[in-house]
C-alpha positions as CSV (number, residue, x, y, z in Angstrom):
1,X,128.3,66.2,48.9
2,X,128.4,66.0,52.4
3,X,126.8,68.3,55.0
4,X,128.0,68.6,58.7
5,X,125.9,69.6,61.2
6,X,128.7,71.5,63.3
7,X,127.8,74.9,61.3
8,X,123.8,73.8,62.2
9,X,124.5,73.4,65.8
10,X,126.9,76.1,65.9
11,X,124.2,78.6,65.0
12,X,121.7,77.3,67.3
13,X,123.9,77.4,70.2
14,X,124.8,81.0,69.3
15,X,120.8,82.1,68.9
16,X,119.9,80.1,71.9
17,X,122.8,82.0,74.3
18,X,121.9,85.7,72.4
19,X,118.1,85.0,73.4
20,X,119.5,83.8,76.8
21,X,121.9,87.2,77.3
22,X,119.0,89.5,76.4
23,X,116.3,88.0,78.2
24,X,116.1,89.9,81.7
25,X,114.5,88.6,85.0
26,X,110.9,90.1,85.7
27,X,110.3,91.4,88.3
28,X,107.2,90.9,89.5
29,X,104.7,93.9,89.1
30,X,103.4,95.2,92.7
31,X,99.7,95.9,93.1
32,X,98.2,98.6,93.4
33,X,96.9,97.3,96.8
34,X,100.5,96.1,98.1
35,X,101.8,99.7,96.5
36,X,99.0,101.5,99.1
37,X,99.3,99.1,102.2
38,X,103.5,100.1,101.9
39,X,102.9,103.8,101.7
40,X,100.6,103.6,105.1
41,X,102.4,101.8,106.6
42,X,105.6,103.7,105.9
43,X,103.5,106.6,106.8
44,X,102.8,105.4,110.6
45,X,106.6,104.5,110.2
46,X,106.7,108.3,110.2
47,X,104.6,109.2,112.5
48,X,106.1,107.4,115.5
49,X,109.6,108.0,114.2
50,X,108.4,111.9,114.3
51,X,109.9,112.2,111.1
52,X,108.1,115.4,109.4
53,X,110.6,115.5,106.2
54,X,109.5,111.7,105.3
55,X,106.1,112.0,106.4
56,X,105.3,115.3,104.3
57,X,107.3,114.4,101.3
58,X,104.6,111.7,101.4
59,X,101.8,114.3,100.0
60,X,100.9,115.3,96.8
61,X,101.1,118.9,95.9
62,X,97.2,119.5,96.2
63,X,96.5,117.3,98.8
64,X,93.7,117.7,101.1
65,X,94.3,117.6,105.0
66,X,90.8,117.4,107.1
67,X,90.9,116.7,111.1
68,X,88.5,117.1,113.5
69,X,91.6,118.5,115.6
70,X,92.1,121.5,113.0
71,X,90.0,124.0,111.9
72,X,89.4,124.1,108.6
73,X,91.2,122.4,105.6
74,X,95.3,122.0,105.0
75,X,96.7,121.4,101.6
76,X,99.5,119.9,99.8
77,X,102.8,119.1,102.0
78,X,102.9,122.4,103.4
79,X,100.0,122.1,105.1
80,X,101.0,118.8,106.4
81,X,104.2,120.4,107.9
82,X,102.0,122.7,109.6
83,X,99.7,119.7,111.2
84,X,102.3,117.5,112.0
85,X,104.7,120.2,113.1
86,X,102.2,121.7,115.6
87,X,101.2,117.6,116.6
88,X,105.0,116.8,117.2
89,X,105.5,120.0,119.4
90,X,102.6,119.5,121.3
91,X,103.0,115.2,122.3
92,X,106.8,115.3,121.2
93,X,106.3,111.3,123.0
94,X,103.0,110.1,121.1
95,X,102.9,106.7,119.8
96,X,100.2,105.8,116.8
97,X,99.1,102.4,117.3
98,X,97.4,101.0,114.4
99,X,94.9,97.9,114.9
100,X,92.6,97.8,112.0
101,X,93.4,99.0,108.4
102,X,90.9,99.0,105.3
103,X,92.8,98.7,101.8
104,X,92.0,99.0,98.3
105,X,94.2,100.2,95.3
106,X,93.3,104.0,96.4
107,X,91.4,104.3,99.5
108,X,93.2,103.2,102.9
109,X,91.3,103.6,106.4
110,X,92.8,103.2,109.4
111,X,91.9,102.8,113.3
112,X,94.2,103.6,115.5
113,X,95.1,104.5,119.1
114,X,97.1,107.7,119.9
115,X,99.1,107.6,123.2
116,X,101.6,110.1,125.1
117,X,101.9,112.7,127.3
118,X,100.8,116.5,127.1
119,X,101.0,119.6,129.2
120,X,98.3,120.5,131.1
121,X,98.1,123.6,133.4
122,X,101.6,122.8,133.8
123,X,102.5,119.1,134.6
124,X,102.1,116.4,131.8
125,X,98.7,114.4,131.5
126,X,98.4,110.5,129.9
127,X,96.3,110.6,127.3
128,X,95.0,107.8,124.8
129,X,92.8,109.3,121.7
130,X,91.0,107.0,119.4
131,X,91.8,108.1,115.6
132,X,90.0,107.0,112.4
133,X,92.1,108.2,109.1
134,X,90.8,107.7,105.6
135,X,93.7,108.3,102.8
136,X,92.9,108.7,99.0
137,X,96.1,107.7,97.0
138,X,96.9,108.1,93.6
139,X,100.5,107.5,92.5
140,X,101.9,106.3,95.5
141,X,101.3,109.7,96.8
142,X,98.6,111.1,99.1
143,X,96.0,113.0,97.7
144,X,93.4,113.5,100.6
145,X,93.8,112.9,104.2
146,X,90.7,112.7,106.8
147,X,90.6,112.3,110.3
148,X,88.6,111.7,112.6
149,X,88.9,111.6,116.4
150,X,86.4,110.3,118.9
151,X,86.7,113.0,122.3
152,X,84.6,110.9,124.1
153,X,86.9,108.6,123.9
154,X,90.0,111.0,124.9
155,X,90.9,109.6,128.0
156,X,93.0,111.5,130.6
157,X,95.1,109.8,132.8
């Protein structure tokens, strides 16, 4: 009795190229940290772009807006159109300048400049604002927004 090993290494061949066909590439999971540092700086992306569809569809539905530019408190992506609406209308030129950024998997702060021009007993005025901007995130969605400006620091030019 003889025994071939052409059925043997027939069947490994045939389990080695199923395992082959089924296995898919990972991709490599994202952070949490990498997940939050994209959505700010898609958001700032936004912001200079003036893109108010984008940058509200960023927001969750119960979102809290706070700025020291506003009274009182905004929510969800409504309220961002409001802010950022009225902000766009007023500077329709400003430019948000980012220079430092905080980041951990759900709480992003940011320091930034805000530059352009806005009208001023009739003739435009240079300004350059000083922002601070603390985001909460949670889903790749923001869920709080905080900012702070510095009016000593509002310079008129």
């Amino acid at each position: 009795m003889t025994i071939t090993l052409r059925p043997i290494v027939f069947g490994l061949f045939a389990a080695m190229l199923f395992t082959a066909c089924n296995n898919k590439a990972e991709t490599p999971a994202i952070s949490l940290t990498e997940a939050s540092k994209q959505l700010i700086d898609e958001h700032f992306r936004y912001l200079n772009d003036h893109d108010l569809k984008s940058l509200i569809g960023q927001y969750a539905d119960k979102a809290k807006i706070t700025t020291t530019d506003w009274d009182g408190e905004s929510f969800g992506p409504q309220g961002a159109d409001q802010i950022f609406h009225q902000v766009f209308y007023v500077s329709p030129d400003a430019k948000y300048l980012v220079d430092n950024v905080i980041n951990t998997d759900s709480t992003v702060v940011v320091e930034y400049d805000v530059v352009g021009l806005k009208e001023k007993a009739g003739s435009p005025v240079r300004y350059d604002i000083r922002n601070c901007s603390v985001f909460k995130i949670k889903n790749n969605r923001i869920t709080a927004e905080a900012t702070y400006s510095n009016s000593r620091l509002y310079h008129n030019r």
